[in-house]
Steps between C-alpha positions, in 0.01 A plus 500: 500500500177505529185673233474785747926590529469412115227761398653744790881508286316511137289818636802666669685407185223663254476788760868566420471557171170693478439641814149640481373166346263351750530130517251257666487150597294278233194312606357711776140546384507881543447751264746641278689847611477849298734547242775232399624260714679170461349128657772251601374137483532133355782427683648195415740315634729181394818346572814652226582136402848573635639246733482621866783539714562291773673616802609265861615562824543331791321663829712462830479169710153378624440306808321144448496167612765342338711855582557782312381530131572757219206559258548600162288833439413526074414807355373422126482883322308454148442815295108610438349694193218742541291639218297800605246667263439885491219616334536863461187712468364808318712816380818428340498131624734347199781763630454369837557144418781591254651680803589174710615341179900533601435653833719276685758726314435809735740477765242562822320197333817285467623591844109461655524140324851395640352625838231287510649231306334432216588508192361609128465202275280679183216731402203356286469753171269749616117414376280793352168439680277769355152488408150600510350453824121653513551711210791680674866431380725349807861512437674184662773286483685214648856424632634172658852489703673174604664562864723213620592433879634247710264276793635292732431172668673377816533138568685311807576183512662281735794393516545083505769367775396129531284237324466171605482237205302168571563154263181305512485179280156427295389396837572745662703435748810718598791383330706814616492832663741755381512868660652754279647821584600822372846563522593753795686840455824304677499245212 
């Protein structure tokens, strides 16, 4: 997934549970909207530390010069964790935040995840941002949730029939030429 499907799921997600929120993309360099409003950024992304799994076929019979040849397609899934800030803004911002703290509970948030396969590691506690800004009081406060999903990478390789094994002596001169091969379906 990329920061763009990432921030897309955590604003539908936030959306769900308070509908009349708006939510905005973090680092745009534009000025803030009227009333409150949520910013999604910071997201960051590292491997789970699980081992990935490691799938192999074989794709149908290739043409070459030494005749037909099976590759061996590899598909290595490893599992990804995303952290994605959400600072919420003005009015009632704590409630916000405490909102999404066990949203993955509401079942159109649980099905919305399954359907887009990700899945709901943890929430960060939520973080009372208040303060003074220009001698006016701005309510504010912080939430981070851990998304985990699955990437793939696709590797071929191919497939080795034949080698041919040369014996050289410190010389080297040929002592021997051996030709291996792989041992035939009919074997």
């Amino acid at each position: 997934m990329t920061d763009n499907e990432i921030y897309l799921a955590t604003k539908q997600i936030i959306n769900m549970i308070h509908p009349t929120l708006k939510v905005i993309k973090g680092y745009q360099n534009k000025r803030a909207p009227a009333g409150t409003y949520a910013v999604v950024s910071a997201i960051d992304t590292k491997e789970a530390g699980y081992p990935p799994l490691q799938k192999h076929s074989k794709s149908g019979a290739i043409p070459s010069s030494i005749g037909d040849v099976t590759n061996v397609d590899f598909d290595i899934q490893y599992q990804l964790k995303s952290t994605v800030t959400i600072n919420f803004y003005r009015d009632n911002s704590n409630q916000f935040a405490v909102g999404l703290l066990s949203a993955n509970w509401v079942p159109r948030v649980h099905a919305y995840l399954i359907e887009n396969k990700l899945g709901w590691h943890s929430t960060s506690q939520v973080m009372n941002l208040s303060n003074i800004l220009n001698d006016v009081y701005e309510e504010r406060a912080q939430i981070k949730i851990v998304f985990m999903y699955e990437q793939s990478k696709v590797d071929q390789t191919n497939a080795i029939y034949s080698a041919q094994v040369d014996v050289n002596d410190e010389d080297d001169q040929l002592i021997e030429s051996i030709e291996v091969n792989a041992p035939t379906e009919s074997d």
